[in-house]
C-alpha positions as CSV (number, residue, x, y, z in Angstrom):
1,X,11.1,-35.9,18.2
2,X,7.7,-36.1,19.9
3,X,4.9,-34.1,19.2
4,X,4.9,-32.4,22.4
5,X,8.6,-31.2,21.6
6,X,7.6,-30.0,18.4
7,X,5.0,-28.2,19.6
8,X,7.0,-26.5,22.9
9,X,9.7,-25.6,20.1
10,X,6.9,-23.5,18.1
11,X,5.6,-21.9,21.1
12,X,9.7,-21.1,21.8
13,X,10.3,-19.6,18.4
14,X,6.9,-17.6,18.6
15,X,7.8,-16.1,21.6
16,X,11.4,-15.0,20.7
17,X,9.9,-13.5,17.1
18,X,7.0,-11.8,18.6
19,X,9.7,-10.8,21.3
20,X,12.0,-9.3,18.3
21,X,9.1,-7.1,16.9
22,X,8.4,-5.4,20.0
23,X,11.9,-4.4,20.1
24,X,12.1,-3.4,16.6
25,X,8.8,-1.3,17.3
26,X,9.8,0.2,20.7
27,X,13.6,1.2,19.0
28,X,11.5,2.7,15.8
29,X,9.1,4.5,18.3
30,X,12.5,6.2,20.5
31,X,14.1,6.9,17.2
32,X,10.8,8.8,16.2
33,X,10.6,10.4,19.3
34,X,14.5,11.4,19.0
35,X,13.9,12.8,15.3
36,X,11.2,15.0,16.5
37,X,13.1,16.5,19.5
38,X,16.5,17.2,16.7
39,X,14.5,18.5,14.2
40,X,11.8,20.8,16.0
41,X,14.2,24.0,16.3
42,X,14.2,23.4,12.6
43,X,10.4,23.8,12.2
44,X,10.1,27.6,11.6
45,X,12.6,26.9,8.8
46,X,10.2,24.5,6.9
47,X,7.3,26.6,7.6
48,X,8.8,29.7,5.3
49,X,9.3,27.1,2.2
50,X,5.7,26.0,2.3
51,X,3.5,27.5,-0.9
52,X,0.9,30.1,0.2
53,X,-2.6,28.3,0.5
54,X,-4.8,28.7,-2.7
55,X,-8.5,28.4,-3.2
56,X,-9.5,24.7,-3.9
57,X,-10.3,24.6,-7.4
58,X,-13.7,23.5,-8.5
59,X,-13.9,20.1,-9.6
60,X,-13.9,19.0,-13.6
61,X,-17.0,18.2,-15.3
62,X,-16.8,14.8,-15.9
63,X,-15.1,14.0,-19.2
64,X,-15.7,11.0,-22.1
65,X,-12.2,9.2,-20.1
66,X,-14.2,9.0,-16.6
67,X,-17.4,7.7,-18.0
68,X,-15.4,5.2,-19.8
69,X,-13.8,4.1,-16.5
70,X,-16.4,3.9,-14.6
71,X,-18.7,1.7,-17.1
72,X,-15.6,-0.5,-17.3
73,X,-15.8,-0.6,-13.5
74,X,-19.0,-1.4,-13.9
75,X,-18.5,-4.4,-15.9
76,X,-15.9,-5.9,-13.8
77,X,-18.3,-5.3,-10.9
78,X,-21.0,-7.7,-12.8
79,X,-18.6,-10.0,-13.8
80,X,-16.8,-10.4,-10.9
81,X,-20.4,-11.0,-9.5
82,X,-21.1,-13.9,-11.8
83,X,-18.7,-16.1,-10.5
């Protein structure tokens, strides 16, 4: 085989794989669609099981565990900058 058959063959099998992943994408994109259109009647019934909103909690002090973490993040930051 000649270099220029090789090289027309790649460009073939490029073209038929890039061609497959469109498909695959535009089938996954109708099959999203189609899910959305079947199961939006079913909406209201989803919103009822959803918890009640709470106030957001105020965040931790910071404990011993995150200081710990974050002076071994610290570390790795150094040595990773060493080399």
């Amino acid at each position: 085989m000649s270099s220029t058959e090789l090289v027309l063959g790649g460009i073939k099998l490029m073209v038929f794989g890039m061609g497959m992943v469109f498909v695959f994408l535009c089938i996954v994109i109708l099959m999203v669609n189609l899910m959305r259109k079947v199961l939006t009647p079913f909406a209201s019934a989803f919103e009822a099981l959803k918890a009640p909103a709470t106030p957001a909690a105020k965040p931790a002090a910071k404990s011993g565990a995150d200081a710990d973490l974050a002076a071994a993040a610290a570390v790795a930051v150094a040595m990773a900058r060493r080399y």
